[in-house]
Residue frames as a rotation matrix with the C-alpha (Angstrom) as fourth column:
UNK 1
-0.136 -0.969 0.208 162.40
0.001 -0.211 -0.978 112.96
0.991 -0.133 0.030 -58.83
UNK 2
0.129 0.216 -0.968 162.89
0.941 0.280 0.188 112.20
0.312 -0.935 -0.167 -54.92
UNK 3
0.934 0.284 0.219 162.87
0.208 -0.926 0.314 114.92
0.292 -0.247 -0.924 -52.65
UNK 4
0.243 -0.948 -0.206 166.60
0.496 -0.061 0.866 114.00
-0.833 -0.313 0.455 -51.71
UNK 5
-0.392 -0.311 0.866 167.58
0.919 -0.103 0.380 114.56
-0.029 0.945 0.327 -55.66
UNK 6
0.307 0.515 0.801 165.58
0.527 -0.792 0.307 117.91
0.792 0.328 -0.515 -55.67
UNK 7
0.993 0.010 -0.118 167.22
0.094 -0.679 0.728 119.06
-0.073 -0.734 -0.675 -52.63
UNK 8
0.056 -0.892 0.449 170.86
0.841 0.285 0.460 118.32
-0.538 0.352 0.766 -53.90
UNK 9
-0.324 -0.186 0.927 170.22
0.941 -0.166 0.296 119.79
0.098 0.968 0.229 -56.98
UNK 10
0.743 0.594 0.308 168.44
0.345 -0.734 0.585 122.98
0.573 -0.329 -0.751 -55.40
UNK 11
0.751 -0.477 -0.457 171.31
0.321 -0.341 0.884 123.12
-0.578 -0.810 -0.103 -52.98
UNK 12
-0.070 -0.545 0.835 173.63
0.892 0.341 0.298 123.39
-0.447 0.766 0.462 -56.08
UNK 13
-0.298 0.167 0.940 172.00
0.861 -0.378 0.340 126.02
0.412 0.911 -0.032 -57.94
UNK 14
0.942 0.329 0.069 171.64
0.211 -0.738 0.641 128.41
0.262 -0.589 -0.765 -54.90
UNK 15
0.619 -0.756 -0.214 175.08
0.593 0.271 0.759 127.56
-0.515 -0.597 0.615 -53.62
UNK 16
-0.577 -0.510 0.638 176.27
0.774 -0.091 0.627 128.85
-0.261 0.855 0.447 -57.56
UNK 17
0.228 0.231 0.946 173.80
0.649 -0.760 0.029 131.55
0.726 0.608 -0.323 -58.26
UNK 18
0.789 -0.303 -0.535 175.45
0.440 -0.330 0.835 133.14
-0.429 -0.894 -0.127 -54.42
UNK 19
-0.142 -0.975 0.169 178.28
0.503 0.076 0.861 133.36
-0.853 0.208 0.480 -56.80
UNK 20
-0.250 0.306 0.919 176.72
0.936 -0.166 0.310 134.65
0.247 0.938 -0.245 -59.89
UNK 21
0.815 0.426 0.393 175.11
0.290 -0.886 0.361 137.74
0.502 -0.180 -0.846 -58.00
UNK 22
0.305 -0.857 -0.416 178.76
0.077 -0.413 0.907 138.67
-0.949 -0.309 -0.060 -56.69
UNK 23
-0.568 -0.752 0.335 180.15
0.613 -0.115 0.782 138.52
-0.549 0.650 0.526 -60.13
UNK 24
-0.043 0.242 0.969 177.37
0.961 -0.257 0.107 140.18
0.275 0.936 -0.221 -61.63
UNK 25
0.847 0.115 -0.519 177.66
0.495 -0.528 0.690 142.60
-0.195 -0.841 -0.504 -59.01
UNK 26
0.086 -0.995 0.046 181.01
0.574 0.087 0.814 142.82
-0.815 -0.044 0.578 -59.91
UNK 27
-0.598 0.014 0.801 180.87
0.787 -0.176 0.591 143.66
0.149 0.984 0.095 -63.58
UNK 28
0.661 0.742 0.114 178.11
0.685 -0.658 0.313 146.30
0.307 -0.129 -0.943 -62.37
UNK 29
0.979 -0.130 -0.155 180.42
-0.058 -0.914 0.401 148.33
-0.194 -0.383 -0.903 -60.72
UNK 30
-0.475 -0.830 0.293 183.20
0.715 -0.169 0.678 147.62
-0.513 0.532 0.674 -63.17
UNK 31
0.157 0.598 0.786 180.55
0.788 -0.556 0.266 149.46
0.596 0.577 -0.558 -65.68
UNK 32
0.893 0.443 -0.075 180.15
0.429 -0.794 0.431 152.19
0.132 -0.417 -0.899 -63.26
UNK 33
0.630 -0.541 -0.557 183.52
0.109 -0.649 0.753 152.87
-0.769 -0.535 -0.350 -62.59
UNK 34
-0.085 -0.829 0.553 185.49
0.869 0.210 0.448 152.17
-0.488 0.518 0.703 -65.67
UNK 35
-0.230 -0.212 -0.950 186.78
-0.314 -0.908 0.279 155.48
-0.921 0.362 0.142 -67.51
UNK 36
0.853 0.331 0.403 185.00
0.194 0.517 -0.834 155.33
-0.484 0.789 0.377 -71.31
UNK 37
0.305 -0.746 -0.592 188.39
-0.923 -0.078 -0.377 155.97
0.235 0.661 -0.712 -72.80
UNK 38
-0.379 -0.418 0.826 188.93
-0.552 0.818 0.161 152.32
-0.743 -0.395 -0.541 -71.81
UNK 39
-0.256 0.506 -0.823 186.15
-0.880 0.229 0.415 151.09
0.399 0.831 0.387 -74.15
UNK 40
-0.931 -0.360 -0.058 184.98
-0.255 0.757 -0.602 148.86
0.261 -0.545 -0.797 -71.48
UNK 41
-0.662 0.713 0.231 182.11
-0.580 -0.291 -0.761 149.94
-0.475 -0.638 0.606 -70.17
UNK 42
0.120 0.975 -0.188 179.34
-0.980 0.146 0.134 148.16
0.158 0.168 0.973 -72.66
UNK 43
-0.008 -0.179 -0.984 181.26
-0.366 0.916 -0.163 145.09
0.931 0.359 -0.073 -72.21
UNK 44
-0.938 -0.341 -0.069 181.39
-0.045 0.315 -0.948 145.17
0.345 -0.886 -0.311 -68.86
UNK 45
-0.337 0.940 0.046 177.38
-0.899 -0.307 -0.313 146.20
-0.280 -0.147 0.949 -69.01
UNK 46
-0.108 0.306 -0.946 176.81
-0.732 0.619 0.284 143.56
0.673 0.723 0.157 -71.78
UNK 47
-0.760 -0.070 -0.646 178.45
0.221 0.907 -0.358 140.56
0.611 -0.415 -0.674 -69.01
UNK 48
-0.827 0.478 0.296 176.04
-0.541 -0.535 -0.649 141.84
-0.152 -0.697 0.701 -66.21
UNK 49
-0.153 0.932 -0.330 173.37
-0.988 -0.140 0.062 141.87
0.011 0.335 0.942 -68.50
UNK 50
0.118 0.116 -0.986 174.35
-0.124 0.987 0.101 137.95
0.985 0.110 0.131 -69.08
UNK 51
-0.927 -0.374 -0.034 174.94
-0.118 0.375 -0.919 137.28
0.357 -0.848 -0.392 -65.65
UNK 52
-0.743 0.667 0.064 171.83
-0.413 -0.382 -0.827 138.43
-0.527 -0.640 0.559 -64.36
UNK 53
-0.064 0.605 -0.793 169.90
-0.865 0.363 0.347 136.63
0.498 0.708 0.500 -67.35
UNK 54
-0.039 -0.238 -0.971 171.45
-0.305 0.928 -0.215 133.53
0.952 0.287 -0.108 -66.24
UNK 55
-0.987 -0.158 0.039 170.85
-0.028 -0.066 -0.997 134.00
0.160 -0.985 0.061 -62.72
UNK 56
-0.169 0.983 0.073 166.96
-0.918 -0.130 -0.376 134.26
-0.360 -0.130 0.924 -63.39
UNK 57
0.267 0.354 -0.896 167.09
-0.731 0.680 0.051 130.89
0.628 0.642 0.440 -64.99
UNK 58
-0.734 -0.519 -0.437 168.81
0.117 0.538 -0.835 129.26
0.669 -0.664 -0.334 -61.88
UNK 59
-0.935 0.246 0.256 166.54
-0.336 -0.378 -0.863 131.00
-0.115 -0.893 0.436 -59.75
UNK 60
0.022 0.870 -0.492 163.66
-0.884 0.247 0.397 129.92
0.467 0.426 0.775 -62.24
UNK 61
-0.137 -0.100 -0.985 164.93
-0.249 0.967 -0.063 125.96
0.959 0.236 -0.158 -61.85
UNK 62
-0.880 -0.277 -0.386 165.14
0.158 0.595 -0.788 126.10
0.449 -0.754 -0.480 -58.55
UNK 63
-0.451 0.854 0.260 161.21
-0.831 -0.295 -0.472 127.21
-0.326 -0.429 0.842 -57.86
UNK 64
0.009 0.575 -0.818 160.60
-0.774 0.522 0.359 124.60
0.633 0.630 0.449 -60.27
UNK 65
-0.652 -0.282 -0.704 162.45
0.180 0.844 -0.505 121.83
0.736 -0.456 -0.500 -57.81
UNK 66
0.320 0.931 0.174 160.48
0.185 -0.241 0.953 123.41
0.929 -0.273 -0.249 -55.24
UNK 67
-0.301 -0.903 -0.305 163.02
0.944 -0.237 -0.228 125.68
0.134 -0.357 0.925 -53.56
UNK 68
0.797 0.159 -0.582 163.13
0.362 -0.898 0.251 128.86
-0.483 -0.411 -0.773 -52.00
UNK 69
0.597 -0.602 0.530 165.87
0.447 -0.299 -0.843 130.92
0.666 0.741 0.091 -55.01
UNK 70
-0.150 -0.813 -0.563 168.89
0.974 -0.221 0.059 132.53
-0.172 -0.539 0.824 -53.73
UNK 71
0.692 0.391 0.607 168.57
0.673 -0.654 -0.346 136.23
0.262 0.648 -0.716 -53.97
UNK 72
0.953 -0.290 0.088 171.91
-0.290 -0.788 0.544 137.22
-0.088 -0.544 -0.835 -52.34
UNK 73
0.449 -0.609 -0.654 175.14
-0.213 0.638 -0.740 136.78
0.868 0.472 0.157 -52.89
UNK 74
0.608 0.026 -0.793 177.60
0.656 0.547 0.520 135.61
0.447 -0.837 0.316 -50.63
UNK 75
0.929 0.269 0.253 178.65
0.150 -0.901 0.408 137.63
0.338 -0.341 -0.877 -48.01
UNK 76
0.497 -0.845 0.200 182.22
0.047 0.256 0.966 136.20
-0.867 -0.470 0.167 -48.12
UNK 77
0.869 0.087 0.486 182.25
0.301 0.687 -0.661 135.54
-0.392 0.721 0.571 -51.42
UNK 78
-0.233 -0.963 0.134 185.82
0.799 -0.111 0.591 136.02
-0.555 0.244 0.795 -52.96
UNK 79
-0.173 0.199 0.965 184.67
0.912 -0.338 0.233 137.55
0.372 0.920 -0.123 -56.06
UNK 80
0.828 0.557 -0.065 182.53
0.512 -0.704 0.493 140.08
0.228 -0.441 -0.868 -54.36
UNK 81
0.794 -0.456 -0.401 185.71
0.172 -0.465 0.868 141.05
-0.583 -0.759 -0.291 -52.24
UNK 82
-0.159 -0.811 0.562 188.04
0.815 0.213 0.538 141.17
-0.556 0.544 0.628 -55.40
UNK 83
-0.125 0.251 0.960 185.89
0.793 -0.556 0.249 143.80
0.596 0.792 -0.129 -56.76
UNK 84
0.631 0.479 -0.610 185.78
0.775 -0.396 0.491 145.96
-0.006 -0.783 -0.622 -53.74
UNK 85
0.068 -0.562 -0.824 188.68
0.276 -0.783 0.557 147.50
-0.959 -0.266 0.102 -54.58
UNK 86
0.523 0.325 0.788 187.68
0.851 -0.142 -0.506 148.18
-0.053 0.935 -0.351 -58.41
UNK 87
0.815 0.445 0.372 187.84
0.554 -0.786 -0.274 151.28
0.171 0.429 -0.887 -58.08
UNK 88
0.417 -0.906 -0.069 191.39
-0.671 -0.358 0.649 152.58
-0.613 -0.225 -0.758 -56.88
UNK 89
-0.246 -0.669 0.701 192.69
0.333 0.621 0.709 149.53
-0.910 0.408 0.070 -59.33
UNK 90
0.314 0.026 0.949 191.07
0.907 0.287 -0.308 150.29
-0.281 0.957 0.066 -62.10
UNK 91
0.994 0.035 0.102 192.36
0.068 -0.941 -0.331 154.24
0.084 0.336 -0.938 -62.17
UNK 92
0.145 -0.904 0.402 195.56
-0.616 0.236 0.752 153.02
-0.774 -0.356 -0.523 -60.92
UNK 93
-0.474 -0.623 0.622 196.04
-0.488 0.774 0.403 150.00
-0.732 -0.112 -0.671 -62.77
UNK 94
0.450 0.823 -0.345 194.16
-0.883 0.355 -0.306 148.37
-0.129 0.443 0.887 -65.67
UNK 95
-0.655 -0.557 -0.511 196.69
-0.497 0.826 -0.265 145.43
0.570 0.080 -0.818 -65.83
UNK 96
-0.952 0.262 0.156 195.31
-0.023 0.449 -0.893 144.60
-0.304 -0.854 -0.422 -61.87
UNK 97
-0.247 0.969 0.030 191.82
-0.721 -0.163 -0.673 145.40
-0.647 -0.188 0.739 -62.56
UNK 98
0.003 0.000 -1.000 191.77
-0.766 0.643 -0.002 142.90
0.643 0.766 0.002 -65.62
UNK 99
-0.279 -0.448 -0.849 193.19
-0.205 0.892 -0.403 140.59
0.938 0.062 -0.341 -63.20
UNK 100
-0.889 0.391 0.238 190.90
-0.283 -0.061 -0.957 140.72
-0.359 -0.919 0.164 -60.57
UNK 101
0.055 0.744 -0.666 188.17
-0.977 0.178 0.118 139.73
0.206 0.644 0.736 -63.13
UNK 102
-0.099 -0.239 -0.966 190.28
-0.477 0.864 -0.165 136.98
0.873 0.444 -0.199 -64.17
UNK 103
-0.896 -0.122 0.427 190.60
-0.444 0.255 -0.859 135.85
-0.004 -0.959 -0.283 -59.97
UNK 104
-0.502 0.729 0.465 186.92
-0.771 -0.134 -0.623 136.09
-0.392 -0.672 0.629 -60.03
UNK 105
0.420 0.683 -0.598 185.92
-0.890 0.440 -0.121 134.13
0.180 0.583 0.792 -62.85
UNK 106
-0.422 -0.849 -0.319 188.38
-0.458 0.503 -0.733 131.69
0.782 -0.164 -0.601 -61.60
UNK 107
-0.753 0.508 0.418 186.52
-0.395 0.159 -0.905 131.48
-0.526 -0.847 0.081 -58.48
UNK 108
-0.003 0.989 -0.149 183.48
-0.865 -0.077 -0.497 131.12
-0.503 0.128 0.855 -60.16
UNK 109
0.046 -0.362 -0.931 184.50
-0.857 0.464 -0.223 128.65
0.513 0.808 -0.289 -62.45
UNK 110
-0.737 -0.211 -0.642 185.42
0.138 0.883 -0.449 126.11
0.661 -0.419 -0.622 -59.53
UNK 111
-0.427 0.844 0.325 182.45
-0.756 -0.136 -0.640 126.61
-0.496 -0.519 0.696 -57.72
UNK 112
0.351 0.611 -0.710 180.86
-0.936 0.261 -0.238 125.57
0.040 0.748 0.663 -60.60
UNK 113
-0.351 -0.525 -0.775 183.63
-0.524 0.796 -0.303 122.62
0.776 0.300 -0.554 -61.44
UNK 114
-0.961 -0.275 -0.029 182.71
-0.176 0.689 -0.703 121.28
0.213 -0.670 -0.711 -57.79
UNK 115
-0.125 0.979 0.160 179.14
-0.658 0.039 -0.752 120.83
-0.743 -0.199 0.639 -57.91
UNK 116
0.465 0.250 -0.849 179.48
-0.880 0.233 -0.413 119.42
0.094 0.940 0.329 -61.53
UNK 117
-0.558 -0.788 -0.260 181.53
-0.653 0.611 -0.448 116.79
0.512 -0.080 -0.855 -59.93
UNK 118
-0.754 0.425 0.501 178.93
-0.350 0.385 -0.854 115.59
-0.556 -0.819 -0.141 -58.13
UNK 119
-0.986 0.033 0.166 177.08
0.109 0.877 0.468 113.01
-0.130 0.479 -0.868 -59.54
UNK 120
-0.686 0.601 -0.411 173.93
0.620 0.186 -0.762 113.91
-0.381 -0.777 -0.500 -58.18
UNK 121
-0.464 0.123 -0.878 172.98
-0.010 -0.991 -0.133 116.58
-0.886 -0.053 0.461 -59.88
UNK 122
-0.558 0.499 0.663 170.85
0.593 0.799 -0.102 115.98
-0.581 0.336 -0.742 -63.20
UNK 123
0.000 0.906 0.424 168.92
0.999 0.015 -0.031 116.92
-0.034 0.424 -0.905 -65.80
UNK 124
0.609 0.322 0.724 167.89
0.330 -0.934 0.138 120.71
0.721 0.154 -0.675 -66.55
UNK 125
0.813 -0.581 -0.042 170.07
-0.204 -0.351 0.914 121.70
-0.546 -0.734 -0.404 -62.81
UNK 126
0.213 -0.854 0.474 173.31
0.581 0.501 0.641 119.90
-0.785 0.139 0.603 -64.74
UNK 127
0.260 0.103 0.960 172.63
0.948 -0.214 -0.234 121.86
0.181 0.971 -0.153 -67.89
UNK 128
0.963 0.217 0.162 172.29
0.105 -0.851 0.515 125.24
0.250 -0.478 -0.842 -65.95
UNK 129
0.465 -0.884 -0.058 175.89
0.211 0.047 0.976 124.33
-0.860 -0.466 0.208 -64.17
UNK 130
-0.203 -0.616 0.761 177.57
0.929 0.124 0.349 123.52
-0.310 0.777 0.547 -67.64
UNK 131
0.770 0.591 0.240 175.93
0.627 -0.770 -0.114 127.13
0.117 0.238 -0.964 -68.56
UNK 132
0.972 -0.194 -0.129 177.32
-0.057 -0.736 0.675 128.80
-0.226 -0.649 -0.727 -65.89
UNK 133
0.391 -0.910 -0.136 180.74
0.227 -0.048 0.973 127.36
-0.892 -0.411 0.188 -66.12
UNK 134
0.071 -0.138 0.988 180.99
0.972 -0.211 -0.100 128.10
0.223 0.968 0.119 -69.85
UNK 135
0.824 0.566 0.027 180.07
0.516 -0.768 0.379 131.65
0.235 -0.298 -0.925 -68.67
UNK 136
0.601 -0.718 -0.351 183.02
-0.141 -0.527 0.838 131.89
-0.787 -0.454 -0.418 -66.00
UNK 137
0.022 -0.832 0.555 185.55
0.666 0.426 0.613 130.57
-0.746 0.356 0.563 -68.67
UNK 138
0.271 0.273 0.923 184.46
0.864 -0.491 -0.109 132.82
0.424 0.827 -0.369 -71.25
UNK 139
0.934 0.046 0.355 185.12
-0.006 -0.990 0.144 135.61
0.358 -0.137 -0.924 -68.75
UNK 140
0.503 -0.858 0.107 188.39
0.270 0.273 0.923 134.37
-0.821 -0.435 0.369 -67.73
UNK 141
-0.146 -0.688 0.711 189.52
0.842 0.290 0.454 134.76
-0.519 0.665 0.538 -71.59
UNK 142
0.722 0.324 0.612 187.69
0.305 -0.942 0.140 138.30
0.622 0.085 -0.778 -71.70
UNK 143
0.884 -0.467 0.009 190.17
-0.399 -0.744 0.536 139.42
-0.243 -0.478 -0.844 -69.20
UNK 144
0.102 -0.994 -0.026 193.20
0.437 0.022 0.899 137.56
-0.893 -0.103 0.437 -70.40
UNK 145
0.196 -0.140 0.971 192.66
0.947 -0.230 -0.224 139.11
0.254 0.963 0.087 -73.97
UNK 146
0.848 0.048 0.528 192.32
0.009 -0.997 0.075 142.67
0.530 -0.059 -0.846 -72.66
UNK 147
0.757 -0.633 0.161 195.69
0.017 0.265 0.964 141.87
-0.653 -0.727 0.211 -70.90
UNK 148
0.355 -0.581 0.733 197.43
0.738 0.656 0.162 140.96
-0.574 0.483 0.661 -73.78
């Protein structure tokens, strides 16, 4: 693989696990704040737990490409800032808080969708993406069920 193709594909999977550590970030301090008479909390542990799985396997691929891993998210990142106010929505509001998931994974999701558009990308890094964006979609329909 050229070094051009391994720097794409490295830029990709940092660009997207920036995102991943804001949502799993997220879901962390849904867990922490969510009242257990919701019946939220292990699910909201449980996604973490997958987030953060799936974030060591990005971070894994990209040492392989011979990359330096993201280990932060982004300091703009939407998500991140959707969940900042968790905590006055979700005692206020479990409709909003549901739908502030749903924003994020939304976000996440097209992250994802626009890298995967790119041609460039390949192999074991392409697989990882399709991962991830399964992932966000799955949490998109975790918060529109609990909506319903």
């Amino acid at each position: 693989m050229s070094d051009t193709m391994n720097k794409t594909e490295i830029d990709a999977l940092n660009d997207v696990t920036k995102v991943l550590i804001d949502s799993q970030k997220g879901y962390e301090k849904c867990a922490d704040l969510t009242d257990e008479s919701f019946g939220f909390r292990a699910q909201f542990q449980q996604r973490a737990s997958d987030r953060a799985a799936l974030i060591s396997r990005f971070q894994q691929q990209v040492q392989t490409l011979g990359g330096e891993p993201q280990t932060d998210g982004g300091a703009m990142g939407a998500l991140h800032r959707g969940f900042t106010e968790f905590s006055s929505l979700f005692r206020d509001d479990k409709k909003a808080a549901l739908s502030a998931i749903d924003d994020g994974e939304e976000h996440l999701a097209k992250a994802i969708k626009d890298r995967l558009e790119k041609s460039e990308v390949q192999g074991q890094a392409r697989a990882l993406l399709e991962e991830a964006y399964s992932s966000a979609r799955e949490g998109e329909s975790f918060a529109d069920s609990m909506t319903s």
